[in-house]
C-alpha positions in Angstrom: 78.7 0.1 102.4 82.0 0.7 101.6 83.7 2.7 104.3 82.5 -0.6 107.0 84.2 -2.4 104.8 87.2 -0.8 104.7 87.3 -0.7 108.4 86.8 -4.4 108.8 89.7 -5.1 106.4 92.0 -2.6 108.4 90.9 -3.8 111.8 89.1 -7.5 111.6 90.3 -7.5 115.2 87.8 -4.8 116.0 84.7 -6.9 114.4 85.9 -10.7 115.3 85.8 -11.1 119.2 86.0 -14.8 118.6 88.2 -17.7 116.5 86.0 -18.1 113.7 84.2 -21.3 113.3 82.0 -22.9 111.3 79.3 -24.8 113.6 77.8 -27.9 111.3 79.3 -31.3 111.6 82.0 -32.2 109.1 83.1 -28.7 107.6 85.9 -26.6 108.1 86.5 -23.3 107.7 89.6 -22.0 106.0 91.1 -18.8 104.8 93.8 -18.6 101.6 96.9 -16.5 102.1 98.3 -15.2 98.9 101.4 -13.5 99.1 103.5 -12.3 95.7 106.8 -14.4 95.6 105.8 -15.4 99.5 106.7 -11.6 100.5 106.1 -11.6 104.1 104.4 -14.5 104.2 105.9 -16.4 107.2 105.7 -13.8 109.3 101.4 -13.0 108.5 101.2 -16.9 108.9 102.8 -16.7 112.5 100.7 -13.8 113.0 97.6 -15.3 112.3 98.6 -18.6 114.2 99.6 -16.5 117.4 96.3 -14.0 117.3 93.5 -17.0 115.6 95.4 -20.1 116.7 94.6 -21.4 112.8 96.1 -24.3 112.0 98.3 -23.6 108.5 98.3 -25.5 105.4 101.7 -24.8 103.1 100.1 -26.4 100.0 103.8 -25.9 97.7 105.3 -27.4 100.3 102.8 -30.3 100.3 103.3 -30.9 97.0 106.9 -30.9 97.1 106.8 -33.7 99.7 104.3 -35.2 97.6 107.1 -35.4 94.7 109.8 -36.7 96.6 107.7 -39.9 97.2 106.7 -42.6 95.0 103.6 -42.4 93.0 101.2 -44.5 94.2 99.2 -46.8 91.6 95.8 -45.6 90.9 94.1 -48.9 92.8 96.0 -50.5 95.6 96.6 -54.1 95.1 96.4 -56.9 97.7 97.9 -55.8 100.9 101.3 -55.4 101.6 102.5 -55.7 97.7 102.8 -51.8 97.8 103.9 -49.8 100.6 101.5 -47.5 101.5 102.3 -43.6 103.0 101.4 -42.9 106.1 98.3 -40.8 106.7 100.1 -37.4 107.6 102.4 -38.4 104.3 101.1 -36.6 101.4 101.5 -38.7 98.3 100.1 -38.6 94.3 98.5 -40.8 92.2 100.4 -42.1 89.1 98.1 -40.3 87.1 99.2 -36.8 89.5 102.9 -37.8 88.9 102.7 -37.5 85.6 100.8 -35.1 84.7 102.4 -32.4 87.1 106.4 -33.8 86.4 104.7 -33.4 82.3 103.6 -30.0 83.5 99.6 -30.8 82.7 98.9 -29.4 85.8 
């Protein structure tokens, strides 16, 4: 019913003794933080690191790393002709570039 729910969402503590996991090869589980304007949100992402150990995405921030780099051409020609990011770099497709600096997306 309701009133469980309502207890869950004021204490999850209370209900989850464990990290939550999800136990089948090759998926992740993840949980979206939305904040208006980022109100408090640093200190509820340090919360939830400290008491769940989650590992935390900043997808804005992504993105704006993502911009500061060079697009990256939609198929990679022969080796060593364009530099490629590293794997922890994020990066955008031509296609991306345009489309968000455009404001398509």
């Amino acid at each position: 019913g309701e009133d469980p729910m309502r207890r869950f969402c004021q204490w999850p503590k209370r209900f989850l003794t464990e990290m939550p996991c999800i136990n089948a090869p090759g998926l992740t589980l993840g949980f979206v933080l939305l904040s208006p304007a980022s109100f408090r949100q640093a200190a509820l992402v340090q919360r939830l690191q400290d008491v769940y150990g989650f590992d935390v995405v900043d997808p804005l921030r992504l993105l704006q790393q993502a911009l500061k780099q060079p697009p990256m051409p939609e198929e990679i020609p022969e080796e060593g002709t364009v530099p490629v990011p590293l794997e922890t770099e994020p990066y955008l497709l031509a296609s991306e570039y345009q489309e968000l600096r455009a404001g398509k997306a």
